[in-house]
N, C-alpha and C positions, 0 to 999 in steps of 0.2 A: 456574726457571720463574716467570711472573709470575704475581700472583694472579688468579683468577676469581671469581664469584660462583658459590654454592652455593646450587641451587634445592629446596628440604625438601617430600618429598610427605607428603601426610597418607593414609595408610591408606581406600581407600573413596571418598575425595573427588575433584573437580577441581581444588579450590582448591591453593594451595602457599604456601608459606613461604619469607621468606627468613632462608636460614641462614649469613648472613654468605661468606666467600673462604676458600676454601683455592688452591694450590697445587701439589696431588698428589695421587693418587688412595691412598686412607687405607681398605681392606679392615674395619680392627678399627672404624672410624665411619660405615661404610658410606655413603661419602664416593667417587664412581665419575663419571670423565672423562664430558661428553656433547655431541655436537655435531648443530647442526641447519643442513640444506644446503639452499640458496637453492634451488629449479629449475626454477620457474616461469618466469621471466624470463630464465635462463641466465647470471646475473651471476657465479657461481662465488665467492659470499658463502657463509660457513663459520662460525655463531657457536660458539666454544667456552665451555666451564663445567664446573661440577660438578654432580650430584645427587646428594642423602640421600633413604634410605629406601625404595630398589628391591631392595636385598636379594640383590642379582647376587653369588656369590663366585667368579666362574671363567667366561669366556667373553665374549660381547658380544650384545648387543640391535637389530636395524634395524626401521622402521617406515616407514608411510609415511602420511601423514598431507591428506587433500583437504577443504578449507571449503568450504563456501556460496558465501565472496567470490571460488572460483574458484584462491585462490591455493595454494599447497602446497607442504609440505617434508618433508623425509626427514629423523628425526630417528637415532642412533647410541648409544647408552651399552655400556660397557666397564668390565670391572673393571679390565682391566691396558692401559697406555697399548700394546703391543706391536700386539695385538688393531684398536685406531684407527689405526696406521700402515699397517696390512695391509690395513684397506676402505678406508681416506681417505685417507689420507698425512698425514696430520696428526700 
């Protein structure tokens, strides 16, 4: 797999961190796949990554996220890639 960037939450906050690329989803660094889907526009834009510090050990996460500017995306995190295959195909 190529590498991604690893997005670091901070506890409480909005802000985030960057924690440098992994490559795989990493359970013992709680290190967990996550992708956010374009759908405003219908482009069928799919960024993937990683996040630290959600704390997920088993299952997956979906949200769905609307701003101000009108625009909006559905974001996905997963502890196990199997889980991302099965909502997204990814």
């Amino acid at each position: 797999m190529r590498q991604r960037g690893v997005i670091g939450m901070i506890p409480g906050e909005i802000v985030s961190t960057d924690n440098g690329y992994a490559d795989h989803v990493d359970l013992q660094k709680d290190i967990l796949k996550i992708a956010v889907v374009e759908r405003h526009k219908n482009t069928g834009h799919i960024g993937l990554g990683y996040i630290q510090g959600y704390g997920l050990k088993s299952g997956a996460v979906a949200t769905s996220i609307v701003e101000q500017s009108s625009s909006a995306a559905a974001g996905v995190m997963a502890s196990v890639s199997q889980a991302m295959e099965l909502s997204l195909g990814t």
